[in-house]
C-alpha positions in Angstrom: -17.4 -16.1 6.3 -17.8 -12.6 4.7 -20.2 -12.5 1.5 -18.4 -9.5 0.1 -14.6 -8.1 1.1 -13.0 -4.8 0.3 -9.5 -4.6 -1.4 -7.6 -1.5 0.0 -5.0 -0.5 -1.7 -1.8 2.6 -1.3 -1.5 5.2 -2.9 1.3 7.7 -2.2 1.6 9.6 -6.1 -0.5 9.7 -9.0 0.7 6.6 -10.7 0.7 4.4 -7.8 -3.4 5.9 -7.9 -3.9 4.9 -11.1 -1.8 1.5 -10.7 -4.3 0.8 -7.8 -7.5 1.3 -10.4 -5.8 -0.5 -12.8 -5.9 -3.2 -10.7 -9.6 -3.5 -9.7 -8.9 -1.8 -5.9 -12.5 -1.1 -4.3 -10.7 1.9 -2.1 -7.7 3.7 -1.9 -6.0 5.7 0.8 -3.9 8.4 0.7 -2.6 11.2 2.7 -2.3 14.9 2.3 0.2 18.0 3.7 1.9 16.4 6.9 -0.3 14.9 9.1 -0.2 11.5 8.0 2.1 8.7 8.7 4.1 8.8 5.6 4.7 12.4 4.8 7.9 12.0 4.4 8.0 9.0 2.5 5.9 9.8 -0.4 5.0 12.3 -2.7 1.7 13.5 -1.0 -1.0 15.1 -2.6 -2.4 18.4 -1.8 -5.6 19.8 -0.4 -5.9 21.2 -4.2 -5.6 17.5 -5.6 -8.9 16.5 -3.8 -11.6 17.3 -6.3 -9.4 15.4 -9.0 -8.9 12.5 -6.8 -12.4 12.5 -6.2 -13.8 12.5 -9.2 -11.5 10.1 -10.9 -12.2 7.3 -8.3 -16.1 7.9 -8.2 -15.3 7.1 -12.6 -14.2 3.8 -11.2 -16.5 3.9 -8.5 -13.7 3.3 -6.0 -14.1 4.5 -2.5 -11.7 7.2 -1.1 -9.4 7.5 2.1 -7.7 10.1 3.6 -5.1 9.5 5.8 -5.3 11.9 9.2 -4.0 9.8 11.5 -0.7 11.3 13.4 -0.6 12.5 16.6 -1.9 16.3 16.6 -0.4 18.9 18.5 -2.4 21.8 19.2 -0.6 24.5 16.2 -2.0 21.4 14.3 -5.5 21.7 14.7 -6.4 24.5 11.8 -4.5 22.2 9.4 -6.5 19.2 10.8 -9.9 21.1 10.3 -8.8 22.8 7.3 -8.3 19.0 5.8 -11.5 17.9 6.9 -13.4 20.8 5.5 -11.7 20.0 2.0 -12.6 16.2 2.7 -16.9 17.2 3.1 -17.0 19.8 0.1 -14.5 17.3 -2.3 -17.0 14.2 -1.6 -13.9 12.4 -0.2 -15.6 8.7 1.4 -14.0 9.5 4.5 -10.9 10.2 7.1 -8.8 7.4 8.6 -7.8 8.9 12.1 -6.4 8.0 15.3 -6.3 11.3 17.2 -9.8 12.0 19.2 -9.5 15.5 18.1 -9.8 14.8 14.1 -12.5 12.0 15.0 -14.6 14.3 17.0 -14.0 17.3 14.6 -15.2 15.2 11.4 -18.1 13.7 13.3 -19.3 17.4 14.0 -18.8 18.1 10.3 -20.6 14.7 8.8 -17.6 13.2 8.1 -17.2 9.5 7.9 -14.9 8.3 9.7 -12.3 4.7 10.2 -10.2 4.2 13.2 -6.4 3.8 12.1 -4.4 1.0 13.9 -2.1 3.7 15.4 -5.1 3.5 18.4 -4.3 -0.2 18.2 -8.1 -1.6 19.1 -7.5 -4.9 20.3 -10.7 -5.9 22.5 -14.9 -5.5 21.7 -15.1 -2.7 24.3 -12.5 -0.3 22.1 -14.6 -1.1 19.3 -17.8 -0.5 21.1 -16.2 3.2 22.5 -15.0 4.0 19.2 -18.3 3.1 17.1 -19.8 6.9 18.7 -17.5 8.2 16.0 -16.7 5.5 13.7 -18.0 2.5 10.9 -14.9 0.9 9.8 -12.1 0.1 12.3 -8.2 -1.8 12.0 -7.4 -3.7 14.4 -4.3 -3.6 16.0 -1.5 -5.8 13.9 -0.6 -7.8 16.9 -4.5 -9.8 16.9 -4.8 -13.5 16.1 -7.0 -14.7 13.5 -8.8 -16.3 16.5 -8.8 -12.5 18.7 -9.8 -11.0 15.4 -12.6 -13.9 14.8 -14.0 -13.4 18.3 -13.7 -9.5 17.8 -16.5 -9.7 14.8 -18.5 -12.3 16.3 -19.2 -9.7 19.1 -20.0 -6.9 16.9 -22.5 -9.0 15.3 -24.0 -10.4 18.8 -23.9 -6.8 20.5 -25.1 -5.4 17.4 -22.3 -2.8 17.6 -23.2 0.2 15.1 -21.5 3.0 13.6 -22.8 6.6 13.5 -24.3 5.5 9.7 -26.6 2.8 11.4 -24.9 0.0 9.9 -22.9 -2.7 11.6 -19.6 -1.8 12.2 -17.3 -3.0 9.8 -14.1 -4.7 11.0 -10.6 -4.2 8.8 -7.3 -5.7 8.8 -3.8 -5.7 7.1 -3.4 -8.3 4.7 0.4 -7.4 3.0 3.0 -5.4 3.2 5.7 -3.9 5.9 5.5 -4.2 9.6 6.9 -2.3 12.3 8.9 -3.5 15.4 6.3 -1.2 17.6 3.3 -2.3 18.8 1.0 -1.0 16.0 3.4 1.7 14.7 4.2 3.2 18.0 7.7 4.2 17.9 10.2 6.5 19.4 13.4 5.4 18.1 13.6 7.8 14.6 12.6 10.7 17.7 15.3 9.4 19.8 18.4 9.0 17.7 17.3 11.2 14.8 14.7 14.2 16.9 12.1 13.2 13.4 8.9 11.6 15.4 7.5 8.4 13.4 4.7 9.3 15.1 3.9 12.4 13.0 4.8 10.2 10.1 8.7 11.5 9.6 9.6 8.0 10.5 13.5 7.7 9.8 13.4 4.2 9.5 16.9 3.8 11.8 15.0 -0.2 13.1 15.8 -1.7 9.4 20.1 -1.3 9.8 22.2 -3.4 10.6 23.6 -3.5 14.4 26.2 -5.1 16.9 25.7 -5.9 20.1 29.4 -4.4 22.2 29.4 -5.6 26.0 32.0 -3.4 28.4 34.7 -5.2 27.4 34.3 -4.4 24.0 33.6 -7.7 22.3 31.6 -7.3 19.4 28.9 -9.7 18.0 25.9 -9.6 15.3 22.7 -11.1 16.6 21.8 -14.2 14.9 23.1 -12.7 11.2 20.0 -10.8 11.1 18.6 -7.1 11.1 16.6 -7.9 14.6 14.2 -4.9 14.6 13.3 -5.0 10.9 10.6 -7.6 10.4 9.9 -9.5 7.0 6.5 -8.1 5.5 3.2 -9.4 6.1 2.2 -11.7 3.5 -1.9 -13.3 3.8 -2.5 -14.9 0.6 -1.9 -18.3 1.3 -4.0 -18.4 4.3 -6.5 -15.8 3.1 -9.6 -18.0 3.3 -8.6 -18.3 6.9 -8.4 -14.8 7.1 -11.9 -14.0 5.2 -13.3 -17.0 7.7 -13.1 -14.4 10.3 -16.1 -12.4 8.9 -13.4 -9.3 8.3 -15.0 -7.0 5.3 -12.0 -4.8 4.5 -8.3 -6.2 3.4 -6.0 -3.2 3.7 -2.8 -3.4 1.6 0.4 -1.7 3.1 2.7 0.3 0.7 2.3 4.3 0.5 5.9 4.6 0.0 6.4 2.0 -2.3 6.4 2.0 -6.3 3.8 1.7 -8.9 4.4 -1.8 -9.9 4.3 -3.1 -6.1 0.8 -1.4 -5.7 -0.5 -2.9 -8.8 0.9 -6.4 -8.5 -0.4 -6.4 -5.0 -3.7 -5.4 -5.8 -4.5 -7.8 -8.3 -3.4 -10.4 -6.6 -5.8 -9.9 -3.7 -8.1 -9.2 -5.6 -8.3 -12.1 -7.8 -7.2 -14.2 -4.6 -10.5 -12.7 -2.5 -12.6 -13.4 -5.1 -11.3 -17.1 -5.2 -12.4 -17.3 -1.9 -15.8 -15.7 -1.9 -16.2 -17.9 -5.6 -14.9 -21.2 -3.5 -12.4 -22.7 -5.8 -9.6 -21.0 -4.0 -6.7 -23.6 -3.8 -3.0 -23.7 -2.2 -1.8 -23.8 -5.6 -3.2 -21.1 -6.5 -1.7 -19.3 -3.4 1.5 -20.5 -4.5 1.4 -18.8 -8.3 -0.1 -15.4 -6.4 3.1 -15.2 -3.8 4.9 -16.0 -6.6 3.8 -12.7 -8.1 3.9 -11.2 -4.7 7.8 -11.9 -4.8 8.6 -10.2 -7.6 7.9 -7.0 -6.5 9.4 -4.8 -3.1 9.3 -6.9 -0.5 11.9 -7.8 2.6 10.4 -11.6 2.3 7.4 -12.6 3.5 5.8 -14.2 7.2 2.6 -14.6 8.8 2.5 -11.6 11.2 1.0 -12.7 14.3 -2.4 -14.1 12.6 -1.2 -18.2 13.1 -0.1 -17.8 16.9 3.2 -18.4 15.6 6.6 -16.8 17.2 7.1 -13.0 18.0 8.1 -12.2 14.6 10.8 -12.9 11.8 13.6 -11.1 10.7 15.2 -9.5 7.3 18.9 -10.8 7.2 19.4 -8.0 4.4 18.8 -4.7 4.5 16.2 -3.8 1.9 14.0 -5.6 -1.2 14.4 -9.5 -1.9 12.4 -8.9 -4.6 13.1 -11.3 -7.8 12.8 -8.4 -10.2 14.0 -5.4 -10.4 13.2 -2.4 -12.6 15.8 -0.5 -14.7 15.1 3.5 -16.3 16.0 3.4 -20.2 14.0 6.1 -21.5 11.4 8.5 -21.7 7.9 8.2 -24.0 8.0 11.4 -26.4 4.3 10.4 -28.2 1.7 7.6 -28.1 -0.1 7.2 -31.6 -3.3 5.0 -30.6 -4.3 4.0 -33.6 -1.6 1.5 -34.4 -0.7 1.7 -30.8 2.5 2.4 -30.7 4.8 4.7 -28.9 7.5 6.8 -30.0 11.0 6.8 -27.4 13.9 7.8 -27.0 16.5 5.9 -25.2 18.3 7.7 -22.5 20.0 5.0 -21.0 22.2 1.3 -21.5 19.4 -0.3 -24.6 16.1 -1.9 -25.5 16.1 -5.1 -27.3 13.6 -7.4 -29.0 11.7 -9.8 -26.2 13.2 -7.4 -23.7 9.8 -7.6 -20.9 9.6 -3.6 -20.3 7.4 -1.7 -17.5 5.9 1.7 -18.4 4.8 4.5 -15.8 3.3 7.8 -15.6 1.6 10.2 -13.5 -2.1 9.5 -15.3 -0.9 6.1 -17.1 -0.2 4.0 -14.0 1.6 0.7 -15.0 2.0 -0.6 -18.0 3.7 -4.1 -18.3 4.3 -5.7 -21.7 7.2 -7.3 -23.7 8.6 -5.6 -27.0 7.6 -7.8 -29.7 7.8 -4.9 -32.6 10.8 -2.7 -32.2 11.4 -0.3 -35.3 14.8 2.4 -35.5 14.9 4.7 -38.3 11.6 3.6 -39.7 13.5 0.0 -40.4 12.2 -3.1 -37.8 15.3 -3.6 -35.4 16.7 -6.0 -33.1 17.5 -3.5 -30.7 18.2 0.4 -29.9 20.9 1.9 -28.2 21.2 4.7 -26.0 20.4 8.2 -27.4 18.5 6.4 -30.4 14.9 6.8 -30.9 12.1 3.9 -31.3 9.1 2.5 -31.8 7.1 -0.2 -29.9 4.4 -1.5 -30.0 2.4 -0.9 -26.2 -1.1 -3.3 -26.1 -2.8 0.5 -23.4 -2.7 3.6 -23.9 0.8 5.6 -22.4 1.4 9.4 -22.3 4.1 11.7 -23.6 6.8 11.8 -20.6 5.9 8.3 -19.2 9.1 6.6 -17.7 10.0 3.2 -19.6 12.1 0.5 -17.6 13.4 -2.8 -18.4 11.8 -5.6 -16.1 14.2 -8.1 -15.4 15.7 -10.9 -13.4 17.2 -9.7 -10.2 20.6 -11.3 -10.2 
Protein backbone atom coordinates (compact mmCIF):
# COMPACT_ATOMS: atom_id res chain seq x y z
CA UNK A 1 0.00 0.00 0.00
CA UNK A 2 0.92 3.71 -0.73
CA UNK A 3 2.58 5.72 2.38
CA UNK A 4 1.35 8.96 1.12
CA UNK A 5 -1.65 9.76 -1.66
CA UNK A 6 -2.43 12.84 -3.51
CA UNK A 7 -6.06 14.38 -3.48
CA UNK A 8 -6.74 16.07 -6.99
CA UNK A 9 -9.32 18.15 -7.08
CA UNK A 10 -11.39 20.45 -10.16
CA UNK A 11 -11.32 23.52 -10.55
CA UNK A 12 -13.21 25.26 -13.47
CA UNK A 13 -13.75 29.20 -11.81
CA UNK A 14 -12.30 30.96 -9.00
CA UNK A 15 -14.65 29.69 -6.35
CA UNK A 16 -14.60 26.18 -7.24
CA UNK A 17 -10.34 27.09 -6.72
CA UNK A 18 -10.79 28.31 -3.49
CA UNK A 19 -13.56 25.64 -2.49
CA UNK A 20 -10.80 23.05 -3.44
CA UNK A 21 -8.22 24.76 -0.80
CA UNK A 22 -10.78 25.10 1.52
CA UNK A 23 -10.94 21.69 1.51
CA UNK A 24 -7.29 20.43 2.13
CA UNK A 25 -6.81 19.49 -1.94
CA UNK A 26 -2.85 18.74 -2.40
CA UNK A 27 -3.36 19.80 -6.35
CA UNK A 28 -5.70 21.26 -8.45
CA UNK A 29 -6.18 21.24 -12.26
CA UNK A 30 -7.57 23.48 -14.42
CA UNK A 31 -7.65 24.51 -17.99
CA UNK A 32 -6.99 27.70 -19.88
CA UNK A 33 -8.30 29.37 -23.58
CA UNK A 34 -9.64 26.20 -25.54
CA UNK A 35 -7.57 23.53 -25.60
CA UNK A 36 -8.72 21.60 -22.81
CA UNK A 37 -11.47 19.12 -22.47
CA UNK A 38 -14.02 21.35 -20.90
CA UNK A 39 -13.81 24.68 -22.50
CA UNK A 40 -16.94 24.85 -23.06
CA UNK A 41 -18.22 23.75 -19.85
CA UNK A 42 -16.62 26.06 -17.56
CA UNK A 43 -15.56 29.32 -16.97
CA UNK A 44 -11.82 28.95 -17.91
CA UNK A 45 -9.24 30.98 -16.73
CA UNK A 46 -6.87 32.97 -18.85
CA UNK A 47 -3.18 32.82 -19.67
CA UNK A 48 -3.27 36.31 -17.50
CA UNK A 49 -4.78 34.46 -14.43
CA UNK A 50 -1.60 32.19 -14.13
CA UNK A 51 0.63 34.23 -11.88
CA UNK A 52 -2.43 34.61 -9.42
CA UNK A 53 -3.23 31.06 -9.54
CA UNK A 54 0.18 30.42 -8.89
CA UNK A 55 0.95 32.22 -6.19
CA UNK A 56 -2.25 31.58 -4.27
CA UNK A 57 -1.78 27.73 -4.40
CA UNK A 58 2.06 27.87 -3.54
CA UNK A 59 0.24 30.11 -0.06
CA UNK A 60 -1.40 26.72 0.43
CA UNK A 61 1.34 24.89 -0.88
CA UNK A 62 -0.95 23.12 -3.32
CA UNK A 63 0.43 21.74 -6.46
CA UNK A 64 -0.89 23.12 -9.85
CA UNK A 65 -2.31 21.55 -13.16
CA UNK A 66 -2.95 22.74 -16.38
CA UNK A 67 -5.11 21.09 -18.45
CA UNK A 68 -3.57 20.74 -22.34
CA UNK A 69 -4.90 17.79 -23.29
CA UNK A 70 -7.26 17.97 -26.66
CA UNK A 71 -6.40 16.88 -29.75
CA UNK A 72 -4.12 19.70 -31.55
CA UNK A 73 -4.48 20.61 -34.92
CA UNK A 74 -1.75 22.28 -36.54
CA UNK A 75 -3.36 26.35 -36.41
CA UNK A 76 -3.23 25.09 -32.77
CA UNK A 77 0.23 24.80 -32.09
CA UNK A 78 1.31 28.72 -31.29
CA UNK A 79 -1.66 28.56 -28.75
CA UNK A 80 -0.17 25.27 -27.42
CA UNK A 81 3.33 26.74 -27.08
CA UNK A 82 2.18 30.03 -26.15
CA UNK A 83 0.41 28.12 -22.96
CA UNK A 84 3.37 26.28 -22.15
CA UNK A 85 5.64 29.29 -22.14
CA UNK A 86 3.16 31.05 -19.61
CA UNK A 87 3.12 27.64 -17.67
CA UNK A 88 7.57 27.83 -17.14
CA UNK A 89 7.65 31.73 -16.40
CA UNK A 90 4.16 31.45 -13.92
CA UNK A 91 5.87 28.41 -11.89
CA UNK A 92 2.76 26.39 -12.84
CA UNK A 93 3.77 22.47 -11.34
CA UNK A 94 3.01 21.18 -14.62
CA UNK A 95 0.85 20.32 -17.93
CA UNK A 96 -1.58 17.41 -18.16
CA UNK A 97 -1.45 16.35 -21.97
CA UNK A 98 -2.34 13.74 -24.28
CA UNK A 99 -1.18 15.11 -27.67
CA UNK A 100 2.68 14.19 -28.44
CA UNK A 101 3.16 17.57 -29.72
CA UNK A 102 2.36 19.50 -26.27
CA UNK A 103 4.41 16.60 -24.48
CA UNK A 104 7.40 16.96 -26.56
CA UNK A 105 7.08 20.84 -26.74
CA UNK A 106 7.06 21.11 -22.77
CA UNK A 107 9.79 18.50 -22.38
CA UNK A 108 12.04 20.80 -24.63
CA UNK A 109 11.02 23.73 -22.44
CA UNK A 110 11.54 21.97 -18.83
CA UNK A 111 8.15 21.46 -18.31
CA UNK A 112 6.74 18.79 -16.18
CA UNK A 113 4.62 16.91 -17.60
CA UNK A 114 1.33 14.05 -16.67
CA UNK A 115 -0.17 11.87 -19.25
CA UNK A 116 -4.03 12.57 -19.45
CA UNK A 117 -6.27 9.49 -19.77
CA UNK A 118 -7.46 10.73 -23.20
CA UNK A 119 -4.12 8.51 -24.39
CA UNK A 120 -5.82 5.74 -22.34
CA UNK A 121 -2.43 3.86 -21.00
CA UNK A 122 -3.64 0.62 -20.12
CA UNK A 123 -0.42 -1.76 -20.18
CA UNK A 124 3.51 -1.38 -18.46
CA UNK A 125 4.90 -0.88 -22.02
CA UNK A 126 2.63 2.61 -22.59
CA UNK A 127 3.90 3.59 -19.37
CA UNK A 128 7.40 2.67 -19.99
CA UNK A 129 7.13 4.75 -23.73
CA UNK A 130 5.53 7.52 -22.11
CA UNK A 131 7.99 7.90 -18.97
CA UNK A 132 10.72 9.71 -21.93
CA UNK A 133 8.31 12.65 -21.38
CA UNK A 134 6.47 12.10 -18.33
CA UNK A 135 6.30 11.46 -14.11
CA UNK A 136 2.74 11.19 -13.33
CA UNK A 137 0.38 9.10 -15.63
CA UNK A 138 -3.84 8.17 -15.56
CA UNK A 139 -4.60 5.24 -16.50
CA UNK A 140 -7.18 4.55 -18.68
CA UNK A 141 -10.79 4.45 -16.75
CA UNK A 142 -11.65 1.03 -18.11
CA UNK A 143 -8.48 -0.78 -15.72
CA UNK A 144 -9.29 -3.20 -12.88
CA UNK A 145 -8.06 -2.61 -9.55
CA UNK A 146 -6.17 -5.88 -10.21
CA UNK A 147 -4.72 -4.36 -14.07
CA UNK A 148 -4.01 -1.20 -12.19
CA UNK A 149 -2.25 -3.28 -9.15
CA UNK A 150 -0.06 -5.20 -11.63
CA UNK A 151 0.54 -1.80 -13.59
CA UNK A 152 2.49 -0.28 -10.41
CA UNK A 153 4.04 -3.37 -9.32
CA UNK A 154 5.92 -3.23 -12.68
CA UNK A 155 6.96 0.21 -12.44
CA UNK A 156 8.44 -0.55 -9.26
CA UNK A 157 10.26 -3.97 -10.57
CA UNK A 158 11.41 -2.30 -13.92
CA UNK A 159 12.31 0.65 -12.08
CA UNK A 160 10.32 2.81 -14.62
CA UNK A 161 11.50 6.61 -14.18
CA UNK A 162 10.28 9.83 -15.30
CA UNK A 163 12.47 12.60 -16.89
CA UNK A 164 12.79 13.98 -12.91
CA UNK A 165 14.61 10.72 -11.89
CA UNK A 166 12.01 9.62 -9.64
CA UNK A 167 9.72 6.64 -10.04
CA UNK A 168 6.97 7.22 -12.04
CA UNK A 169 4.00 7.97 -10.29
CA UNK A 170 0.74 6.15 -11.22
CA UNK A 171 -2.85 8.17 -10.98
CA UNK A 172 -6.40 7.31 -11.14
CA UNK A 173 -9.97 8.63 -11.00
CA UNK A 174 -11.51 8.17 -7.82
CA UNK A 175 -15.20 10.28 -8.26
CA UNK A 176 -17.14 11.84 -10.47
CA UNK A 177 -18.74 11.50 -14.18
CA UNK A 178 -17.85 8.92 -16.76
CA UNK A 179 -18.13 8.76 -20.32
CA UNK A 180 -19.77 6.06 -22.62
CA UNK A 181 -16.23 6.23 -24.69
CA UNK A 182 -13.44 4.40 -24.03
CA UNK A 183 -11.52 6.98 -21.98
CA UNK A 184 -13.35 10.07 -23.26
CA UNK A 185 -13.02 9.17 -26.87
CA UNK A 186 -16.11 10.35 -28.51
CA UNK A 187 -17.59 11.29 -31.77
CA UNK A 188 -21.10 11.50 -31.17
CA UNK A 189 -21.42 15.62 -30.04
CA UNK A 190 -19.11 15.77 -33.75
CA UNK A 191 -21.57 13.68 -35.41
CA UNK A 192 -24.97 14.98 -34.59
CA UNK A 193 -23.95 18.40 -33.34
CA UNK A 194 -20.34 19.13 -35.85
CA UNK A 195 -18.87 20.44 -31.77
CA UNK A 196 -15.83 17.66 -31.37
CA UNK A 197 -15.71 16.37 -27.55
CA UNK A 198 -12.55 15.78 -28.39
CA UNK A 199 -11.37 19.42 -28.44
CA UNK A 200 -13.35 19.62 -25.20
CA UNK A 201 -16.82 21.22 -26.90
CA UNK A 202 -18.42 18.06 -25.79
CA UNK A 203 -22.30 18.58 -26.42
CA UNK A 204 -23.22 16.06 -24.07
CA UNK A 205 -26.14 14.50 -26.67
CA UNK A 206 -25.17 10.49 -24.68
CA UNK A 207 -27.01 11.79 -21.34
CA UNK A 208 -30.93 12.15 -23.18
CA UNK A 209 -33.22 10.17 -23.24
CA UNK A 210 -33.88 7.78 -26.53
CA UNK A 211 -36.21 5.22 -28.30
CA UNK A 212 -35.27 2.54 -30.07
CA UNK A 213 -37.95 2.67 -33.63
CA UNK A 214 -37.54 -0.72 -35.82
CA UNK A 215 -38.94 -0.30 -39.70
CA UNK A 216 -42.15 -0.88 -38.83
CA UNK A 217 -42.24 1.89 -36.61
CA UNK A 218 -42.76 0.34 -33.16
CA UNK A 219 -41.40 2.33 -30.60
CA UNK A 220 -39.75 1.13 -27.28
CA UNK A 221 -37.42 2.69 -24.37
CA UNK A 222 -34.53 0.55 -23.45
CA UNK A 223 -34.78 -0.83 -20.04
CA UNK A 224 -36.44 2.69 -18.62
CA UNK A 225 -32.98 4.00 -18.56
CA UNK A 226 -30.75 6.75 -20.31
CA UNK A 227 -28.30 3.75 -21.82
CA UNK A 228 -25.25 5.93 -22.81
CA UNK A 229 -25.20 8.08 -19.68
CA UNK A 230 -23.40 6.18 -16.91
CA UNK A 231 -23.97 6.85 -13.09
CA UNK A 232 -20.73 8.59 -11.66
CA UNK A 233 -17.76 6.98 -10.37
CA UNK A 234 -17.93 6.78 -6.70
CA UNK A 235 -14.45 5.05 -4.75
CA UNK A 236 -14.93 5.75 -1.25
CA UNK A 237 -16.28 2.71 0.08
CA UNK A 238 -13.65 0.61 -1.50
CA UNK A 239 -10.89 3.17 -1.30
CA UNK A 240 -8.49 1.11 0.78
CA UNK A 241 -8.75 -1.35 -1.98
CA UNK A 242 -8.04 1.24 -4.24
CA UNK A 243 -4.93 2.80 -2.12
CA UNK A 244 -3.87 -1.26 -1.84
CA UNK A 245 -2.82 -0.83 -5.37
CA UNK A 246 0.23 1.38 -4.54
CA UNK A 247 -1.61 4.37 -6.77
CA UNK A 248 -0.14 7.84 -5.33
CA UNK A 249 -2.55 10.35 -6.93
CA UNK A 250 -6.60 10.19 -6.49
CA UNK A 251 -8.00 12.57 -9.22
CA UNK A 252 -11.45 13.95 -8.57
CA UNK A 253 -13.77 14.57 -11.68
CA UNK A 254 -15.85 17.86 -11.78
CA UNK A 255 -14.46 20.97 -13.84
CA UNK A 256 -17.88 21.82 -14.78
CA UNK A 257 -19.52 21.31 -11.70
CA UNK A 258 -20.32 23.82 -8.71
CA UNK A 259 -18.44 25.01 -5.79
CA UNK A 260 -20.14 23.03 -3.15
CA UNK A 261 -19.59 19.62 -5.19
CA UNK A 262 -15.75 20.37 -5.44
CA UNK A 263 -15.61 21.12 -1.79
CA UNK A 264 -17.74 18.33 -0.47
CA UNK A 265 -15.81 15.97 -2.66
CA UNK A 266 -12.59 17.02 -1.60
CA UNK A 267 -12.97 16.71 2.00
CA UNK A 268 -14.35 13.68 1.88
CA UNK A 269 -11.41 12.01 0.14
CA UNK A 270 -9.38 13.60 1.92
CA UNK A 271 -10.44 12.80 5.31
CA UNK A 272 -11.36 9.23 3.76
CA UNK A 273 -7.39 8.77 2.38
CA UNK A 274 -6.11 9.76 5.43
CA UNK A 275 -8.34 7.06 7.21
CA UNK A 276 -6.67 4.69 5.27
CA UNK A 277 -3.05 5.66 5.38
CA UNK A 278 -4.00 6.36 9.58
CA UNK A 279 -5.67 2.55 9.54
CA UNK A 280 -8.90 2.98 11.28
CA UNK A 281 -10.77 3.40 8.03
CA UNK A 282 -14.06 1.55 8.48
CA UNK A 283 -17.28 0.67 6.17
CA UNK A 284 -19.20 2.89 8.39
CA UNK A 285 -17.28 5.47 7.94
CA UNK A 286 -17.63 4.95 4.12
CA UNK A 287 -21.20 4.98 4.57
CA UNK A 288 -21.43 8.71 6.44
CA UNK A 289 -18.68 9.98 3.53
CA UNK A 290 -21.22 8.77 0.45
CA UNK A 291 -23.71 10.04 2.49
CA UNK A 292 -22.09 13.46 2.00
CA UNK A 293 -21.11 12.47 -1.44
CA UNK A 294 -24.98 12.30 -2.23
CA UNK A 295 -25.79 15.43 -1.38
CA UNK A 296 -24.10 17.15 -3.86
CA UNK A 297 -24.27 16.77 -8.15
CA UNK A 298 -24.19 13.50 -8.79
CA UNK A 299 -26.29 11.07 -11.38
CA UNK A 300 -25.88 8.17 -8.51
CA UNK A 301 -23.10 6.39 -7.89
CA UNK A 302 -21.24 2.79 -9.21
CA UNK A 303 -18.05 1.23 -9.12
CA UNK A 304 -16.63 1.97 -12.60
CA UNK A 305 -14.88 -0.94 -13.83
CA UNK A 306 -12.41 -1.27 -10.66
CA UNK A 307 -14.49 -4.59 -9.10
CA UNK A 308 -14.63 -6.58 -12.46
CA UNK A 309 -18.19 -5.97 -12.17
CA UNK A 310 -20.64 -5.53 -15.43
CA UNK A 311 -19.95 -3.02 -18.38
CA UNK A 312 -21.46 -0.24 -16.61
CA UNK A 313 -24.75 1.27 -15.01
CA UNK A 314 -27.09 3.49 -16.12
CA UNK A 315 -28.92 7.05 -15.05
CA UNK A 316 -32.73 6.43 -15.34
CA UNK A 317 -33.07 10.33 -15.11
CA UNK A 318 -31.57 12.79 -16.84
CA UNK A 319 -29.49 14.93 -14.61
CA UNK A 320 -28.50 15.33 -10.51
CA UNK A 321 -30.02 12.83 -7.92
CA UNK A 322 -28.52 14.84 -5.57
CA UNK A 323 -30.47 15.07 -1.99
CA UNK A 324 -29.87 18.74 -1.81
CA UNK A 325 -30.28 21.29 -3.79
CA UNK A 326 -29.10 24.98 -3.65
CA UNK A 327 -31.53 28.00 -4.01
CA UNK A 328 -30.21 32.00 -4.90
CA UNK A 329 -31.84 34.44 -2.27
CA UNK A 330 -29.50 37.18 -2.18
CA UNK A 331 -26.42 38.98 -2.55
CA UNK A 332 -23.74 39.94 0.45
CA UNK A 333 -23.47 43.98 0.30
CA UNK A 334 -20.55 44.02 3.46
CA UNK A 335 -18.83 41.56 5.79
CA UNK A 336 -17.95 43.30 9.22
CA UNK A 337 -15.24 40.83 10.79
CA UNK A 338 -15.17 41.77 13.92
CA UNK A 339 -18.60 40.60 15.11
CA UNK A 340 -18.66 38.51 12.03
CA UNK A 341 -21.42 39.28 10.48
CA UNK A 342 -22.61 40.12 7.09
CA UNK A 343 -24.88 42.62 5.77
CA UNK A 344 -27.69 41.28 2.79
CA UNK A 345 -30.06 42.00 0.99
CA UNK A 346 -32.68 39.57 -0.12
CA UNK A 347 -33.38 39.34 -3.77
CA UNK A 348 -35.38 36.46 -3.82
CA UNK A 349 -38.47 34.15 -1.99
CA UNK A 350 -36.89 34.66 2.08
CA UNK A 351 -34.37 33.77 4.76
CA UNK A 352 -35.58 32.40 7.95
CA UNK A 353 -34.10 31.46 11.42
CA UNK A 354 -32.43 27.79 11.30
CA UNK A 355 -32.71 28.08 7.55
CA UNK A 356 -28.98 25.96 6.72
CA UNK A 357 -27.66 28.57 3.95
CA UNK A 358 -24.46 28.15 1.51
CA UNK A 359 -22.40 31.24 0.68
CA UNK A 360 -20.06 31.66 -2.62
CA UNK A 361 -17.76 33.97 -4.16
CA UNK A 362 -15.11 34.28 -6.58
CA UNK A 363 -12.13 34.63 -3.60
CA UNK A 364 -14.50 33.27 -0.77
CA UNK A 365 -15.13 29.75 -2.09
CA UNK A 366 -17.83 27.95 0.06
CA UNK A 367 -19.17 28.89 3.00
CA UNK A 368 -21.82 26.51 4.65
CA UNK A 369 -23.45 27.46 7.89
CA UNK A 370 -26.96 27.75 9.45
CA UNK A 371 -28.56 31.26 10.43
CA UNK A 372 -28.71 31.17 14.03
CA UNK A 373 -28.73 35.24 14.54
CA UNK A 374 -30.89 36.95 12.01
CA UNK A 375 -31.52 40.78 12.73
CA UNK A 376 -34.00 43.22 10.20
CA UNK A 377 -34.09 46.81 10.84
CA UNK A 378 -31.52 46.61 13.68
CA UNK A 379 -34.36 44.43 15.60
CA UNK A 380 -33.48 40.26 15.93
CA UNK A 381 -36.00 38.63 13.38
CA UNK A 382 -37.55 35.43 12.62
CA UNK A 383 -37.11 35.83 9.17
CA UNK A 384 -36.64 38.45 6.05
CA UNK A 385 -38.46 38.76 3.07
CA UNK A 386 -37.59 39.50 -0.34
CA UNK A 387 -36.15 43.04 -1.02
CA UNK A 388 -35.49 43.40 2.82
CA UNK A 389 -32.01 43.76 4.17
CA UNK A 390 -30.27 41.53 7.06
CA UNK A 391 -27.82 40.56 9.17
CA UNK A 392 -26.29 37.13 9.92
CA UNK A 393 -24.07 35.99 11.67
CA UNK A 394 -21.29 33.89 9.05
CA UNK A 395 -18.63 31.72 11.49
CA UNK A 396 -15.45 32.79 7.85
CA UNK A 397 -14.88 35.56 6.39
CA UNK A 398 -17.32 36.39 3.01
CA UNK A 399 -16.92 39.29 0.48
CA UNK A 400 -19.14 42.09 -0.69
CA UNK A 401 -21.00 40.44 -3.87
CA UNK A 402 -20.82 36.82 -2.63
CA UNK A 403 -23.96 34.85 -3.76
CA UNK A 404 -26.13 33.45 -0.62
CA UNK A 405 -28.39 30.22 -1.23
CA UNK A 406 -30.62 28.34 0.85
CA UNK A 407 -29.35 24.60 1.25
CA UNK A 408 -32.17 22.47 1.45
CA UNK A 409 -33.89 19.09 1.06
CA UNK A 410 -34.35 18.08 -2.45
CA UNK A 411 -37.93 17.20 -2.59
Amino acid sequence: MTDTVEIMAPAGDWASLHAALQAGADSVYFGVEQLNMRARATNNFTLDDLEEISELCSKHKTKTYLTLNTVLYDHDLPLMKRIIDHVKETGITAIIASDQAAMMYAHKQGVEVHISTQANISNIEMVEFYSHFADVMVMARELSLNQVAKIVAAVEEKNIKGPSGKPVEIEIFAHGALCMAVSGKCYMSLHTYNSSANRGACKQNCRHAYRVTNDEGEELMIDNEYIMSPKDLCTIDFLDRILATGVKVLKLEGRGRSPEYVKTVTQCYKEAAQSVLDGNYTREKAKEWKARLNEVYNRGFWDGFYLGQKLGEWSDSHGSVATKQKTFIGKVLHYYPEPKVAHIRIKTKEVRLHDPVLIIGDTTGVVETTVESLWVNNQPSEYAGKGKECTIKVPEKVRSGDNLYLWEERD
